[in-house]
PDB file of N, CA, C and O in Angstrom:
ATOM      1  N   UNK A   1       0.849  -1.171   0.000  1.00  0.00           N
ATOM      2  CA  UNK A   1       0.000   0.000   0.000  1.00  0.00           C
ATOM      3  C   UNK A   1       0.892   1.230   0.000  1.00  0.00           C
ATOM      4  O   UNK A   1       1.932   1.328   0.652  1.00  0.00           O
ATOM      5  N   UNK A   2       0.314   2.276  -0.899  1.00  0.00           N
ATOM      6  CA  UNK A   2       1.573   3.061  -0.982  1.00  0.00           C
ATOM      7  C   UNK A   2       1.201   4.354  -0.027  1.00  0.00           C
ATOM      8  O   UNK A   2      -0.006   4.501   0.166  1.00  0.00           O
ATOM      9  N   UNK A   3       2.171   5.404   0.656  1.00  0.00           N
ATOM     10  CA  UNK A   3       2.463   5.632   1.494  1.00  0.00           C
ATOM     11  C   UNK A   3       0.592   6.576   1.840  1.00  0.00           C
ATOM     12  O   UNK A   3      -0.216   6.493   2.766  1.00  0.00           O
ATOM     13  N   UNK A   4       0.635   7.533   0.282  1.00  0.00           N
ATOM     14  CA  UNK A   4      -0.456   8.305   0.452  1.00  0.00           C
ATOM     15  C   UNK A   4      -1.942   7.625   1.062  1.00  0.00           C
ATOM     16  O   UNK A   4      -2.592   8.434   1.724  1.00  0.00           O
ATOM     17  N   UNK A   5      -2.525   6.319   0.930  1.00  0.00           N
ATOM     18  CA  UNK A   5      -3.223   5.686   1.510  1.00  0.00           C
ATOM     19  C   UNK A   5      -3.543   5.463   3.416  1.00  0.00           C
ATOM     20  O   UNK A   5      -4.459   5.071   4.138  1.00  0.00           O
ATOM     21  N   UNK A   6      -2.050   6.032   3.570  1.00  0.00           N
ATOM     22  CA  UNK A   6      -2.166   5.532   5.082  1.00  0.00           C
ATOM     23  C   UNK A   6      -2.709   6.875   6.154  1.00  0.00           C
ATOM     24  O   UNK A   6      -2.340   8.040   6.005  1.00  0.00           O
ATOM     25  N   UNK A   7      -3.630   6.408   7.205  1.00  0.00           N
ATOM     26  CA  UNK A   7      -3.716   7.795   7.789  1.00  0.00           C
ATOM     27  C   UNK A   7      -2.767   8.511   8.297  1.00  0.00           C
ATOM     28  O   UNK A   7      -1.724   7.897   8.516  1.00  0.00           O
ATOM     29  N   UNK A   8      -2.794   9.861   8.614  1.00  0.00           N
ATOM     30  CA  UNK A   8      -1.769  10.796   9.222  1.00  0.00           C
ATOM     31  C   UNK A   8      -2.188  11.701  10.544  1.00  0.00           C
ATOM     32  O   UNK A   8      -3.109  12.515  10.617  1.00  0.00           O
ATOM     33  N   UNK A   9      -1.620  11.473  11.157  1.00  0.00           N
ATOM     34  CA  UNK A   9      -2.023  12.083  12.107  1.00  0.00           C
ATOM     35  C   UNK A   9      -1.916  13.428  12.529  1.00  0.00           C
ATOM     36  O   UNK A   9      -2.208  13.934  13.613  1.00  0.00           O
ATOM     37  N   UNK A  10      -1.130  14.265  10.795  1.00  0.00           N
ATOM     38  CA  UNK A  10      -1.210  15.282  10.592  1.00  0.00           C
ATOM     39  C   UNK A  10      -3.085  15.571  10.230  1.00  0.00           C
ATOM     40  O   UNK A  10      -3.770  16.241  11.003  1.00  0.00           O
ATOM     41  N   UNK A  11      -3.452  15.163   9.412  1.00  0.00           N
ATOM     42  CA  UNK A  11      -4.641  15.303   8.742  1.00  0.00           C
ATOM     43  C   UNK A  11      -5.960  15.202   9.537  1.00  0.00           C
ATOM     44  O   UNK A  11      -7.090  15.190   9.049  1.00  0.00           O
ATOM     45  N   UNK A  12      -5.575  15.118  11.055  1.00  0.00           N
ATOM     46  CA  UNK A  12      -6.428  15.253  11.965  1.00  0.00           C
ATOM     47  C   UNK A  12      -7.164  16.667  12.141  1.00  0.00           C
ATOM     48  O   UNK A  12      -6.534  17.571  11.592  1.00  0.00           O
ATOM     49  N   UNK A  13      -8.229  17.036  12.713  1.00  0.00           N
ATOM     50  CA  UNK A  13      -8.704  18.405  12.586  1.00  0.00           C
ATOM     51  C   UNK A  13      -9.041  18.642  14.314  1.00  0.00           C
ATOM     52  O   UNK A  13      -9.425  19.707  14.798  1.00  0.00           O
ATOM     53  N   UNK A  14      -8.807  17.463  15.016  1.00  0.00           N
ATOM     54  CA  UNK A  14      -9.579  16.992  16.593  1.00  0.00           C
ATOM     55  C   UNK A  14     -10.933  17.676  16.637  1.00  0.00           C
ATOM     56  O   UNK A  14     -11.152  18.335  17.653  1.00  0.00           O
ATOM     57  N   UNK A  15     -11.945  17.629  15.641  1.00  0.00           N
ATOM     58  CA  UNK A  15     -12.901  17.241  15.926  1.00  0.00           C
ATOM     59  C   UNK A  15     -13.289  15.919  15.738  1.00  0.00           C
ATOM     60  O   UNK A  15     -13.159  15.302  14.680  1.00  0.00           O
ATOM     61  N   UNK A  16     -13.929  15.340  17.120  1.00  0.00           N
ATOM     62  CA  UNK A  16     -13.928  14.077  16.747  1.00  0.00           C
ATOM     63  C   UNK A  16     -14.399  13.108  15.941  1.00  0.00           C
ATOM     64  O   UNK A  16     -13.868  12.051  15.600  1.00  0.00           O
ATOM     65  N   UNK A  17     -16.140  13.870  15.492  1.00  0.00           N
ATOM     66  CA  UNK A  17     -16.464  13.118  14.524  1.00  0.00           C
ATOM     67  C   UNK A  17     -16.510  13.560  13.378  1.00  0.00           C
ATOM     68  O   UNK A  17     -17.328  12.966  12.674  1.00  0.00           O
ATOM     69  N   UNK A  18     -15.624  14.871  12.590  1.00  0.00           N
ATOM     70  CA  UNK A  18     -15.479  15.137  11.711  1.00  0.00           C
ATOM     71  C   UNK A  18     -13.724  13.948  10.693  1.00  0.00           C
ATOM     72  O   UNK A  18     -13.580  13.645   9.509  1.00  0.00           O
ATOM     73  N   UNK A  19     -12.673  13.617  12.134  1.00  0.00           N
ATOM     74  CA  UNK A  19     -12.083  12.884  12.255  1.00  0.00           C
ATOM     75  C   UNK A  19     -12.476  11.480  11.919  1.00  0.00           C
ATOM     76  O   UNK A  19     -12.001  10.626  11.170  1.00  0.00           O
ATOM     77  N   UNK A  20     -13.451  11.526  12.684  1.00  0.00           N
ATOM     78  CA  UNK A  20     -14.058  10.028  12.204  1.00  0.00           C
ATOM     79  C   UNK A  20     -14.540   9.959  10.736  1.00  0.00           C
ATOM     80  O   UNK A  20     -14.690   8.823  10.286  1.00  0.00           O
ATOM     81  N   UNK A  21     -14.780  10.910   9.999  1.00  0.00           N
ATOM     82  CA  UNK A  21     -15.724  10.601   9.182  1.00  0.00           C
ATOM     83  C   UNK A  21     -14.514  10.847   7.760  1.00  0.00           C
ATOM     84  O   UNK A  21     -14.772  10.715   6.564  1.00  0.00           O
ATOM     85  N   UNK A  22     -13.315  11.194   8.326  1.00  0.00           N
ATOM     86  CA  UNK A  22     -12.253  11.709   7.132  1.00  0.00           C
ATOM     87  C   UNK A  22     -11.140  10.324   7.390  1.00  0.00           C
ATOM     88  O   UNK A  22     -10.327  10.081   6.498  1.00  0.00           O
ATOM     89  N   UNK A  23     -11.162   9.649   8.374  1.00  0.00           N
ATOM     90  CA  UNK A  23     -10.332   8.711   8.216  1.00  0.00           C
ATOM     91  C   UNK A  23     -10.891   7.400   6.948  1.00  0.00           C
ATOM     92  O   UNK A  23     -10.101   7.023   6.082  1.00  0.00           O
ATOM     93  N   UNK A  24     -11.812   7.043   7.007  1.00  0.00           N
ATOM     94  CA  UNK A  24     -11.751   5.893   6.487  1.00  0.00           C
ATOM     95  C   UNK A  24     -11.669   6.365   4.835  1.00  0.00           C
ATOM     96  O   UNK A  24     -11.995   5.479   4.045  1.00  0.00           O
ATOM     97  N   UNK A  25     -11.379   7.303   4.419  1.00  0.00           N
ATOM     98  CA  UNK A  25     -10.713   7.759   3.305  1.00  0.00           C
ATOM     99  C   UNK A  25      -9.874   6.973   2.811  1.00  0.00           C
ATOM    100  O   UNK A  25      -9.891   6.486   1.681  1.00  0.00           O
ATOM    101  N   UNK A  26      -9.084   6.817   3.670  1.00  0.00           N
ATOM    102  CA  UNK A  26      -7.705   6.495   3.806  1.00  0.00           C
ATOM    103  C   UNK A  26      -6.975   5.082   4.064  1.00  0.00           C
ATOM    104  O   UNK A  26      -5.848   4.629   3.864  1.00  0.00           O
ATOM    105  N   UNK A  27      -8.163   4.623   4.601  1.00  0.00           N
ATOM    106  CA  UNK A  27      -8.249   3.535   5.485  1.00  0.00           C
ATOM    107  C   UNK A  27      -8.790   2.463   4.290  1.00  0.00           C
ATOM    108  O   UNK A  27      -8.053   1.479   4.225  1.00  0.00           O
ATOM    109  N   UNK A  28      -9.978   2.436   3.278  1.00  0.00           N
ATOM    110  CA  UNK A  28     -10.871   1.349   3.028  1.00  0.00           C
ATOM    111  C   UNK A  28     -10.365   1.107   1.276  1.00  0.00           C
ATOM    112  O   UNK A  28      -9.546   0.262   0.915  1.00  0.00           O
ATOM    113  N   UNK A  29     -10.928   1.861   0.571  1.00  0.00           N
ATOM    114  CA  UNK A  29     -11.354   1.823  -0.995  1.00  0.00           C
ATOM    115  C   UNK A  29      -9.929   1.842  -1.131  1.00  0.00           C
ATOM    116  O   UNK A  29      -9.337   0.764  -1.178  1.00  0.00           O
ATOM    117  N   UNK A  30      -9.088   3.279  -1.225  1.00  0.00           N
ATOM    118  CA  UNK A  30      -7.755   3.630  -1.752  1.00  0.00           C
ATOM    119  C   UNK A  30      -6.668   2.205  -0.998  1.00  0.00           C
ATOM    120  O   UNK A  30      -5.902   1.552  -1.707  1.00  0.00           O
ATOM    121  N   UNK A  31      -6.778   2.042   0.016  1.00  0.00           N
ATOM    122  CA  UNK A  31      -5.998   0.781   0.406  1.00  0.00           C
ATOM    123  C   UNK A  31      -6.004  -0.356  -0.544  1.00  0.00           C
ATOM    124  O   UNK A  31      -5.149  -0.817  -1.300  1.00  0.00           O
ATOM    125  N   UNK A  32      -7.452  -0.718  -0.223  1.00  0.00           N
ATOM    126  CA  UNK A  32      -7.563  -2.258  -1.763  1.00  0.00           C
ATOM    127  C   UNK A  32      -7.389  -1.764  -2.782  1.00  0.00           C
ATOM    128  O   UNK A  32      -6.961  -2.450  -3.711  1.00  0.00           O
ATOM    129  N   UNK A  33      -7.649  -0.493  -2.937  1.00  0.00           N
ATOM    130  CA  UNK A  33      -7.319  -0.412  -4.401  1.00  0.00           C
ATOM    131  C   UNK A  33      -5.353  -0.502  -5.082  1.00  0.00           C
ATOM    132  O   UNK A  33      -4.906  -0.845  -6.176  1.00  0.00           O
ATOM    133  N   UNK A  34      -4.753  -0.077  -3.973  1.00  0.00           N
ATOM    134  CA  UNK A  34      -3.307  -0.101  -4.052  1.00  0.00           C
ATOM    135  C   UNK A  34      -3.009  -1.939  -4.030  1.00  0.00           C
ATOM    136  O   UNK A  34      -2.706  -2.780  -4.876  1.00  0.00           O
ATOM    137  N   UNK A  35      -3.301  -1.934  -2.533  1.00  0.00           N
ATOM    138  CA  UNK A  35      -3.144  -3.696  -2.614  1.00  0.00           C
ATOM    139  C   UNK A  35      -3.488  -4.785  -3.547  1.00  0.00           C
ATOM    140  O   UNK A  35      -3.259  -5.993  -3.492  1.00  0.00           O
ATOM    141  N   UNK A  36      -4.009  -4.159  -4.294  1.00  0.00           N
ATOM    142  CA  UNK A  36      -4.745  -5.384  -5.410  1.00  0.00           C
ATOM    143  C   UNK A  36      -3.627  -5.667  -6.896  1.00  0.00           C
ATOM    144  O   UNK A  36      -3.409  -4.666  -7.578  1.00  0.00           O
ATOM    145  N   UNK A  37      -3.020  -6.896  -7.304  1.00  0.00           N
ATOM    146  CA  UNK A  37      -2.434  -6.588  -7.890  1.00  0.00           C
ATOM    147  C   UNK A  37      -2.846  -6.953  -9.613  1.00  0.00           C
ATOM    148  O   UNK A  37      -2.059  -7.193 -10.529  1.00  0.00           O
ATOM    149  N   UNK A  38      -4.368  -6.891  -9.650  1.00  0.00           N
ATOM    150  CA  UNK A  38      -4.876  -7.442 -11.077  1.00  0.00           C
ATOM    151  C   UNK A  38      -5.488  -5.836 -11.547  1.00  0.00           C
ATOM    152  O   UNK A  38      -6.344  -5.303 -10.840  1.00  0.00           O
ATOM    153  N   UNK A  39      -5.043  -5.253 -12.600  1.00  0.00           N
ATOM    154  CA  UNK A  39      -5.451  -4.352 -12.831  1.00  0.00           C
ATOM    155  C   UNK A  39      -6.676  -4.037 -13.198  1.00  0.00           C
ATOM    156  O   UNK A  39      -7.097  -2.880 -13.230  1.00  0.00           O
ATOM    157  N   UNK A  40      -7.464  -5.264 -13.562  1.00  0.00           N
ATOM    158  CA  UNK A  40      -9.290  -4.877 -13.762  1.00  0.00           C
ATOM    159  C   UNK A  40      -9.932  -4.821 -12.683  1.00  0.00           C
ATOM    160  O   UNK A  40     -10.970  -4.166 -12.587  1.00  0.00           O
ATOM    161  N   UNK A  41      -9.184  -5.807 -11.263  1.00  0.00           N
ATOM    162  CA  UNK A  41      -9.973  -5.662 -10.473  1.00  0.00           C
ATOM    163  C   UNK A  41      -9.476  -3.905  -9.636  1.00  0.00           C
ATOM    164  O   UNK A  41     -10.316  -3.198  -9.079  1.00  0.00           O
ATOM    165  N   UNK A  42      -8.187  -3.584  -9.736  1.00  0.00           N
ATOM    166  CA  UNK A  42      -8.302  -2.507  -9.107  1.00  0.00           C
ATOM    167  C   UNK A  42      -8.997  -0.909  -9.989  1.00  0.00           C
ATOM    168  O   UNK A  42      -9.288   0.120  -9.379  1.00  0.00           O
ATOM    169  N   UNK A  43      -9.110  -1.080 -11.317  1.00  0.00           N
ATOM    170  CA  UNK A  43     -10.139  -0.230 -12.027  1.00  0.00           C
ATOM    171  C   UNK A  43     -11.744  -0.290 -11.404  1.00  0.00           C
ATOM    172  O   UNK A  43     -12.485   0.682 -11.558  1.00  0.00           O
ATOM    173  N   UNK A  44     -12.175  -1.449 -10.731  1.00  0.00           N
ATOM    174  CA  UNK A  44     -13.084  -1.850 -10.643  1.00  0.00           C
ATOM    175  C   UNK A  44     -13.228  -1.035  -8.676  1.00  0.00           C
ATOM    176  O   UNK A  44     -14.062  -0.364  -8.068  1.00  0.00           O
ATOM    177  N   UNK A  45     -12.346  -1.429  -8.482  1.00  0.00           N
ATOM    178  CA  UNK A  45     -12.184  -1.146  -7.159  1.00  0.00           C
ATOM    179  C   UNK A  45     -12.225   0.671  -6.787  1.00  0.00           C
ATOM    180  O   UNK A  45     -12.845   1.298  -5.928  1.00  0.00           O
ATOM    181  N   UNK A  46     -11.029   1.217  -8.133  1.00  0.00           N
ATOM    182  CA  UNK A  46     -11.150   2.810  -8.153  1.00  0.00           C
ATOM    183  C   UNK A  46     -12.105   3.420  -8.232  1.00  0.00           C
ATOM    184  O   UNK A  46     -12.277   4.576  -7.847  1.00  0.00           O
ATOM    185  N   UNK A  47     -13.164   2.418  -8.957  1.00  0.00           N
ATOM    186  CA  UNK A  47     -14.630   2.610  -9.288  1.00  0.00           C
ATOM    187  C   UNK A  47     -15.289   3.284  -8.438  1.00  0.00           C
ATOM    188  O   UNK A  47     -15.513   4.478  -8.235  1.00  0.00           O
ATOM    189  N   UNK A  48     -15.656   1.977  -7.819  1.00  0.00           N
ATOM    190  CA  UNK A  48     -16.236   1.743  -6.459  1.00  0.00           C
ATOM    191  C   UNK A  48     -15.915   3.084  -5.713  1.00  0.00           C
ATOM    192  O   UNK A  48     -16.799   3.922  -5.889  1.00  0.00           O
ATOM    193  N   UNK A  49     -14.956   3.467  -4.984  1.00  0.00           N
ATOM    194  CA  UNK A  49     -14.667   4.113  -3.782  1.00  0.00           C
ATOM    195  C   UNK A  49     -14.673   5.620  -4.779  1.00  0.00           C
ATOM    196  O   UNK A  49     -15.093   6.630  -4.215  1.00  0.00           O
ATOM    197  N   UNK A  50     -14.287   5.718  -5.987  1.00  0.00           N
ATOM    198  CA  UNK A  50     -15.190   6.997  -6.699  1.00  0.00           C
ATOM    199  C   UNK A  50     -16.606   7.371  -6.411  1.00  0.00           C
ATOM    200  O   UNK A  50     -16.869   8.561  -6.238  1.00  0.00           O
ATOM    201  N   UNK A  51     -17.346   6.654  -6.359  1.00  0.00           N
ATOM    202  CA  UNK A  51     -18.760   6.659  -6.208  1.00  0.00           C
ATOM    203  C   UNK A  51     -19.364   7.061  -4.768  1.00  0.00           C
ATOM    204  O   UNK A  51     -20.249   7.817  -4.367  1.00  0.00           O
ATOM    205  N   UNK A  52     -18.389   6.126  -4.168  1.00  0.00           N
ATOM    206  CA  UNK A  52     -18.565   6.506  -2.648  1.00  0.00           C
ATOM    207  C   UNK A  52     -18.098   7.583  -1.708  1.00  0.00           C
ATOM    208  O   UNK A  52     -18.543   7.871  -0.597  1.00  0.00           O
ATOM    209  N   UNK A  53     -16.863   8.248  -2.553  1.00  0.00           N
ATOM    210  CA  UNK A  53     -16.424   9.378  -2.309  1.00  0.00           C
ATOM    211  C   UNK A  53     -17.396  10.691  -2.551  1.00  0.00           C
ATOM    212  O   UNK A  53     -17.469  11.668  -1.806  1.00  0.00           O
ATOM    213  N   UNK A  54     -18.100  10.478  -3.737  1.00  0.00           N
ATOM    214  CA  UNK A  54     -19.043  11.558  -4.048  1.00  0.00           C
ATOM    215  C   UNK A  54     -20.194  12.048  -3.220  1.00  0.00           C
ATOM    216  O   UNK A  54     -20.597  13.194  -3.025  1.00  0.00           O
ATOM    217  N   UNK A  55     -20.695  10.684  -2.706  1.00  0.00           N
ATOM    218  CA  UNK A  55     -21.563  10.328  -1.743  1.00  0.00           C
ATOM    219  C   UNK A  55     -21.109  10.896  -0.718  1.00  0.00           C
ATOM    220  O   UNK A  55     -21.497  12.018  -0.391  1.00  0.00           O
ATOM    221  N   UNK A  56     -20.596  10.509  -0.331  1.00  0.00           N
ATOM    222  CA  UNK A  56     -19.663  11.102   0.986  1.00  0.00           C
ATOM    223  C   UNK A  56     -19.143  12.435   0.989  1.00  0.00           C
ATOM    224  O   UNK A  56     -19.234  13.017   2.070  1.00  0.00           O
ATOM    225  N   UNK A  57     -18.689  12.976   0.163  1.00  0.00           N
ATOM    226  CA  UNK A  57     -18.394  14.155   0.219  1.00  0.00           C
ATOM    227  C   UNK A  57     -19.964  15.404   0.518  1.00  0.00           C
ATOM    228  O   UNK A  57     -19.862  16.379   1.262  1.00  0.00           O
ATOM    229  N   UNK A  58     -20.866  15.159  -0.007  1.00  0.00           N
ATOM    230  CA  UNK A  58     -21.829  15.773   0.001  1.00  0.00           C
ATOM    231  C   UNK A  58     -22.840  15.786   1.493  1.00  0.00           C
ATOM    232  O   UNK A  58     -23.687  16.625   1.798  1.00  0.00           O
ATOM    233  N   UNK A  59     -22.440  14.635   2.213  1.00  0.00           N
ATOM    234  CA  UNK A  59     -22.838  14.156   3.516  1.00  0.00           C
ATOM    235  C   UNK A  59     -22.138  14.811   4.485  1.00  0.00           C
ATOM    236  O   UNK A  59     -22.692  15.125   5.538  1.00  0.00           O
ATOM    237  N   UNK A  60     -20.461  15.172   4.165  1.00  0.00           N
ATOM    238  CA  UNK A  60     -19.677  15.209   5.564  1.00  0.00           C
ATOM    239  C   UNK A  60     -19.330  16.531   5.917  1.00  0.00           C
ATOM    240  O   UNK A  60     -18.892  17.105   6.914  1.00  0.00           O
ATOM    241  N   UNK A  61     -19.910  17.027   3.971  1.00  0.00           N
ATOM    242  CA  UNK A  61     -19.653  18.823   4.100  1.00  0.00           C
ATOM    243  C   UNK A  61     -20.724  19.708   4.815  1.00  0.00           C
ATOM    244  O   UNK A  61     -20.687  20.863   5.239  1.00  0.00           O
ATOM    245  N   UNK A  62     -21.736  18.700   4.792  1.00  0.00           N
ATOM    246  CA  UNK A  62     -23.271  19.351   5.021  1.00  0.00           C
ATOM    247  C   UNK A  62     -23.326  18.952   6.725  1.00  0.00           C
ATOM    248  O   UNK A  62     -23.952  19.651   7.522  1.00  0.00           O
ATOM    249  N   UNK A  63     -22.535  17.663   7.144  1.00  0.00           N
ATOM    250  CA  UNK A  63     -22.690  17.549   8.424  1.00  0.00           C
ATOM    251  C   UNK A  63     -21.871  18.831   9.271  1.00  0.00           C
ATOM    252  O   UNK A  63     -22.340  19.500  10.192  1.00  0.00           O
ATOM    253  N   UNK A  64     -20.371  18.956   8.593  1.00  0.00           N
ATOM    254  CA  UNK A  64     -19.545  19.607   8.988  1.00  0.00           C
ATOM    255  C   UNK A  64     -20.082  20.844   9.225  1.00  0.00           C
ATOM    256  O   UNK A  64     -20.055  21.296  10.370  1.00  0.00           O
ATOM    257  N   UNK A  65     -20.666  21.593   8.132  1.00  0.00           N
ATOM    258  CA  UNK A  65     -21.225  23.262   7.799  1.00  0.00           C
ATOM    259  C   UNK A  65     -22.357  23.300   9.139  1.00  0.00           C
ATOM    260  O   UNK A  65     -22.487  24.214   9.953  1.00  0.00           O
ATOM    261  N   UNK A  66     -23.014  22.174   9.082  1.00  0.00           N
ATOM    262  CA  UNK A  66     -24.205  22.346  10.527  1.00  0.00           C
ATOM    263  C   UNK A  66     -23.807  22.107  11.707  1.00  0.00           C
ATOM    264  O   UNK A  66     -24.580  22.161  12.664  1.00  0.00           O
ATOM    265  N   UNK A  67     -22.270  21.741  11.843  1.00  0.00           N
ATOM    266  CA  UNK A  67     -21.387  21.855  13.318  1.00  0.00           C
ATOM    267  C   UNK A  67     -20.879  22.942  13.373  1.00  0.00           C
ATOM    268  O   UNK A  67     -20.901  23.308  14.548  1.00  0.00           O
ATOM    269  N   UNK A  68     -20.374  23.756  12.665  1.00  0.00           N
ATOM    270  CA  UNK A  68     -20.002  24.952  12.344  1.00  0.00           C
ATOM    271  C   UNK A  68     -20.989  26.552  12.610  1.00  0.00           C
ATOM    272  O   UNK A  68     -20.740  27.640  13.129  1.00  0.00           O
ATOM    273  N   UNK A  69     -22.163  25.936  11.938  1.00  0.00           N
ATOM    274  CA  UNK A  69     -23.425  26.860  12.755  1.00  0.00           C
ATOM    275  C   UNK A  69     -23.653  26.313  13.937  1.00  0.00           C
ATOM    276  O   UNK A  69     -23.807  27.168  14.810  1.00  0.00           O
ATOM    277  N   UNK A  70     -23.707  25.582  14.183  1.00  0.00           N
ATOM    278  CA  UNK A  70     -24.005  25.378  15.751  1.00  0.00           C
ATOM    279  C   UNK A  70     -23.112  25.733  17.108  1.00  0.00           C
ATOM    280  O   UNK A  70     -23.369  25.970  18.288  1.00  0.00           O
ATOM    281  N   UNK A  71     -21.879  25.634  16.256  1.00  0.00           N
ATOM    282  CA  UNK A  71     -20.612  26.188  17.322  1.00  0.00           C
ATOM    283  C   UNK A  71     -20.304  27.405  17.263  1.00  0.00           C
ATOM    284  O   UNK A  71     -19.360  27.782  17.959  1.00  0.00           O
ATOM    285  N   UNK A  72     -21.102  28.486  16.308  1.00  0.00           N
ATOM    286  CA  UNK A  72     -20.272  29.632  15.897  1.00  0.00           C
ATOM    287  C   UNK A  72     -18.998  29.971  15.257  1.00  0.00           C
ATOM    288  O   UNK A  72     -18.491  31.084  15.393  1.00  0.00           O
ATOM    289  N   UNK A  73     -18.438  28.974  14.518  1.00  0.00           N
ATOM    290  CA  UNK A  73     -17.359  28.512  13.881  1.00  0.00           C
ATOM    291  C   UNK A  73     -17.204  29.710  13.238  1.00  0.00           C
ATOM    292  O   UNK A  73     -18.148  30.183  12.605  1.00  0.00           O
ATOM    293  N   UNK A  74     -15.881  30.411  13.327  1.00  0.00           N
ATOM    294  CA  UNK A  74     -15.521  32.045  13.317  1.00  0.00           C
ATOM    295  C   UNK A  74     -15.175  31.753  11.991  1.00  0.00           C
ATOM    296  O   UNK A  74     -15.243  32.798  11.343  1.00  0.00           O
ATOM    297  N   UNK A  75     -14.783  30.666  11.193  1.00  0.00           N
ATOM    298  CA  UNK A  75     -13.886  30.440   9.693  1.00  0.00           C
ATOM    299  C   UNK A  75     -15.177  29.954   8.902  1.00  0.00           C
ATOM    300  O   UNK A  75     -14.894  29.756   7.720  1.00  0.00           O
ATOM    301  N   UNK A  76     -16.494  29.707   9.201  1.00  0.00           N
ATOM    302  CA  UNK A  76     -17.488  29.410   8.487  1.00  0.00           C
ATOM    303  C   UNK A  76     -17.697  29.128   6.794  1.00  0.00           C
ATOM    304  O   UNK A  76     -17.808  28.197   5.997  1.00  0.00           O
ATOM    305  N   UNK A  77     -17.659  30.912   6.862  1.00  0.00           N
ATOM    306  CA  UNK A  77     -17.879  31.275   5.660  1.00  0.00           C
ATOM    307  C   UNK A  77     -16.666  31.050   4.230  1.00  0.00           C
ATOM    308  O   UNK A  77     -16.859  31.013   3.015  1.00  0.00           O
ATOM    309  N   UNK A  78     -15.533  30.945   4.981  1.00  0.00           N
ATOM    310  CA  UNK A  78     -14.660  30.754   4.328  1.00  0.00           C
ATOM    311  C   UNK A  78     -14.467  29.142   4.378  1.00  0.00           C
ATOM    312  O   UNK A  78     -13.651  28.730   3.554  1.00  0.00           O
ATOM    313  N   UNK A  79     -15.037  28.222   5.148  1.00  0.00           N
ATOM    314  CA  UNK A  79     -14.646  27.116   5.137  1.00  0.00           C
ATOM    315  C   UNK A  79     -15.691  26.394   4.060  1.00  0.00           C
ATOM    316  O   UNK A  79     -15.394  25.463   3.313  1.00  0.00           O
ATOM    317  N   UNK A  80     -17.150  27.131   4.174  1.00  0.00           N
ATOM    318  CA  UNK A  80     -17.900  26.698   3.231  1.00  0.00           C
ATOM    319  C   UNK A  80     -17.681  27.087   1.697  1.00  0.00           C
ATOM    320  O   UNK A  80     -18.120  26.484   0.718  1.00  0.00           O
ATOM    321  N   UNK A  81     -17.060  27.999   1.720  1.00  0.00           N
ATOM    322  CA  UNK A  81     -16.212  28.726   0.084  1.00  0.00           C
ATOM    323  C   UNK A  81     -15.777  27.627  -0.225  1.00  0.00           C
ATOM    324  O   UNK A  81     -16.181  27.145  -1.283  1.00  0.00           O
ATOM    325  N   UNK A  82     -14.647  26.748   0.737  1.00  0.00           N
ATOM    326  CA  UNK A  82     -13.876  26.127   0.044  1.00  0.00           C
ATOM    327  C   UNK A  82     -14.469  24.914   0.016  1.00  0.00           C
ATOM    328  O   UNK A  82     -14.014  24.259  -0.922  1.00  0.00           O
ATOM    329  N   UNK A  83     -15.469  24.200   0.774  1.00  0.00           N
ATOM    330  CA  UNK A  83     -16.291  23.239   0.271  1.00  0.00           C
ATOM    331  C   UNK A  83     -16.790  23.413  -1.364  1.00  0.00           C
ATOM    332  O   UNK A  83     -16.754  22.531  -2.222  1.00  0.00           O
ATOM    333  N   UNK A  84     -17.185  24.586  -1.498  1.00  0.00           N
ATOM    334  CA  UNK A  84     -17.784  24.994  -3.253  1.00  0.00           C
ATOM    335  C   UNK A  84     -17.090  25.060  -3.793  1.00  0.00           C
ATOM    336  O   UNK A  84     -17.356  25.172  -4.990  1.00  0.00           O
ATOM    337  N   UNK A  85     -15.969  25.050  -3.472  1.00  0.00           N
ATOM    338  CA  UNK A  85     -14.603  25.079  -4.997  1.00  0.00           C
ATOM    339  C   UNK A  85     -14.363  23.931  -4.785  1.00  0.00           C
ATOM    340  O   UNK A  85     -14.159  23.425  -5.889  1.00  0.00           O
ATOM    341  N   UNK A  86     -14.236  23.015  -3.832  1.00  0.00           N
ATOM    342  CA  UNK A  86     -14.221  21.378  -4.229  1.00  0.00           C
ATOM    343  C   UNK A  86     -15.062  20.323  -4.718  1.00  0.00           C
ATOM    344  O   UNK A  86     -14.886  19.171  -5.114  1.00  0.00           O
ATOM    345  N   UNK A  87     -16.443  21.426  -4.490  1.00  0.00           N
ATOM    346  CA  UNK A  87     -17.243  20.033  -4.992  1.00  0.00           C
ATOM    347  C   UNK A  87     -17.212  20.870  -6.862  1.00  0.00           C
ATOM    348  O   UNK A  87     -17.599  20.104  -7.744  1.00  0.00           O
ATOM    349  N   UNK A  88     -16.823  22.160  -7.277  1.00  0.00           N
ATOM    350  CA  UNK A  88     -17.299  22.674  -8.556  1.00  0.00           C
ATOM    351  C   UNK A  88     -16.018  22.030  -9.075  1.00  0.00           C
ATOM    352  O   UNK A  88     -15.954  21.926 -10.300  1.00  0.00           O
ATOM    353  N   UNK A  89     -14.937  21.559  -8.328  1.00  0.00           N
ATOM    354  CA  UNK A  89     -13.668  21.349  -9.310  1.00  0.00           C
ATOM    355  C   UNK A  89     -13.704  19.934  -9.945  1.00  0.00           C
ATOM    356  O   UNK A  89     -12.818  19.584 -10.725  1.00  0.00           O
TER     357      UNK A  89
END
């Protein structure tokens, strides 16, 4: 598994379940997909965790943005900017 797959404990934010919800990134799809050494099955596999990334992304930004109003999160507005330039890119 190559190195970018593995978690970091830089990439932590210590919120805890925003943490929770950014590790298995790292952890599930991109892992098998490195470990696998038949190339249809890991196209198949890149697939997969494409799909689920999209999914996910749209879930963890919307959970995140409503922890953010709820805490008074002083970087809000700018944190939700940059949610919209990632999901438009």
């Amino acid at each position: 598994m190559g190195d970018f797959a593995k978690w970091k404990t830089k990439y932590e934010t210590n919120i805890d379940f925003v943490d929770q919800q950014h590790k298995p990134c790292w952890d599930n799809e991109q892992a098998s997909c490195q470990s696998d050494g038949l190339q249809r099955r890991r196209r198949a596999s890149f697939r997969i965790a494409q799909r689920k990334s999209v999914n996910y992304v749209g879930e963890h930004f919307a959970s995140e943005e409503k922890w953010m109003l709820e805490t008074g999160y002083p970087e809000y507005e700018r944190q939700k900017g940059e949610h919209q330039k990632f999901i438009s890119s």
